[in-house]
N, C-alpha and C positions, 0 to 999 in steps of 0.2 A: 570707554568702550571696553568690554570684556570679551578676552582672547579665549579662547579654548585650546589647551594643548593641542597640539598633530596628534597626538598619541590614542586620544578619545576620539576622533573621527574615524581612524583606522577603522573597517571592516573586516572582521575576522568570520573566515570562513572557514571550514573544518570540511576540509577535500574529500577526506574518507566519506562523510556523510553523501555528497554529492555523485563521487564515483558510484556507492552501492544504491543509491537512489535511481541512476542511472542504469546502471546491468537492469535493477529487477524490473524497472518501465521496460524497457527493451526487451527482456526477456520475456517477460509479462506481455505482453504486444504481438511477440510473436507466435508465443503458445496459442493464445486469443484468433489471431486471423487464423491457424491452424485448424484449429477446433472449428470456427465457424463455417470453413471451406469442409472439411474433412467427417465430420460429424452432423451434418444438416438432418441426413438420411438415415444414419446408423447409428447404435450405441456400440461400443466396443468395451469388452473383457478382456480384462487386463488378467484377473486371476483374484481368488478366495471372494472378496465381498466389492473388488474395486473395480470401476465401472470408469470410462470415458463415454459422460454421456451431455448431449450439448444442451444447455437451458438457460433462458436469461432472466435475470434479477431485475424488477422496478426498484425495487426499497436497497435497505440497507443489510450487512448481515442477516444470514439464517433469514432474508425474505421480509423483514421488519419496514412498516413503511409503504406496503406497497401501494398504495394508495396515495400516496405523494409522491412522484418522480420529481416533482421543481422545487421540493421542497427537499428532500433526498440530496437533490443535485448541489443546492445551497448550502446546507448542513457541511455535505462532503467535503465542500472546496472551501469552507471556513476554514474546518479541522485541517485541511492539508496545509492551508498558510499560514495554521496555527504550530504545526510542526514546522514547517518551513522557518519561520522564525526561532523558536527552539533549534530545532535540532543543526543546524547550521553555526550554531556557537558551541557545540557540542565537545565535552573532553574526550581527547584521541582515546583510541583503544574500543574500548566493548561499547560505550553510552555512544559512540559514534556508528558502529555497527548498527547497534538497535536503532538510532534517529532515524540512519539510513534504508533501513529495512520500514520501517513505518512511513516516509515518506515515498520510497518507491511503489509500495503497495499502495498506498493513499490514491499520491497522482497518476499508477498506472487504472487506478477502478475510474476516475474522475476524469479520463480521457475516452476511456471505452464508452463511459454513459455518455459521452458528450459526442463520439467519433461514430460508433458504430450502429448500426440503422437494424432492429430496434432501436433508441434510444435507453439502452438498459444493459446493465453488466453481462458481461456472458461468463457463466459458470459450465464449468466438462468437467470435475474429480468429483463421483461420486464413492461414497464409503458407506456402504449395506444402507441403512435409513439416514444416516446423516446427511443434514443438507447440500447441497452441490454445490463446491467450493471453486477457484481459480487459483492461478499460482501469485496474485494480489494479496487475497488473503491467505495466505500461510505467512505470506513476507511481513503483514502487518502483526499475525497473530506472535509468531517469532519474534517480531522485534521487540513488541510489548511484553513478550515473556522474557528476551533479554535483556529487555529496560528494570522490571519490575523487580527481575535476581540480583542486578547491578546494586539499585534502589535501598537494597533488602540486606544484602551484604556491604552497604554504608560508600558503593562506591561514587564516588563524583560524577553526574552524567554532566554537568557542563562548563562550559570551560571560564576563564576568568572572567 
């Protein structure tokens, strides 16, 4: 019979990941119902080129996809369990921040398409012609740029 250490069954989870994954769902959730309630009817001027305006996404980023919402839907919720798995072993510090921030925004866009009626993300940040983003994607955009710096300046994103 072959034993396996206690040591290599241990699950290691990296809290930080899971806390910041948690605010931005949340937080992400609640800007969402906000916007959907509050902006049906209006656009709102924020000031120079920024716009709160409500519009909802089938595809993926920047509108990509639209044409496939269950194909979108699928794609999405791989890559989230694919950071799930990743970033959940993640080394403390900054590669824990970024997991965390790509996860939160992942599973906060992969509940909206699945929870709210459209079936489809709901985007309100608009910026003069750039596409109309949510507080989802900045969290994932952010985190990949603080993965990417991590990466690039040789630090460890994950943990043993």
């Amino acid at each position: 019979m072959c034993l396996v250490p206690r040591q290599r069954l241990r699950l290691r989870v990296n809290v930080t990941v899971v806390v910041v994954a948690l605010v931005v769902s949340a937080v992400d959730a609640v800007s969402k119902a906000w916007a959907r309630q509050d902006l049906a009817d209006r656009a709102v001027h924020v000031g120079g080129p920024v716009w709160l305006r409500l519009q909802y996404n089938s595809g993926i980023s920047f509108s990509i996809n639209r044409a496939g919402p269950l194909v979108t839907t699928v794609l999405t919720i791989a890559v989230a369990l694919a950071v799930v798995v990743v970033g959940l072993n993640a080394a403390p510090g900054v590669a824990a921040a970024g997991f965390g921030l790509l996860l939160g925004g992942g599973v906060a866009n992969v509940i909206d398409r699945l929870a709210a009626n459209p079936h489809q993300v709901t985007d309100f940040v608009a910026l003069g012609s750039f596409p109309v983003f949510n507080g989802a994607d900045v969290a994932i955009t952010a985190g990949f740029v603080i993965l990417t710096v991590a990466a690039l300046r040789g630090e460890r994103l994950l943990g043993r």
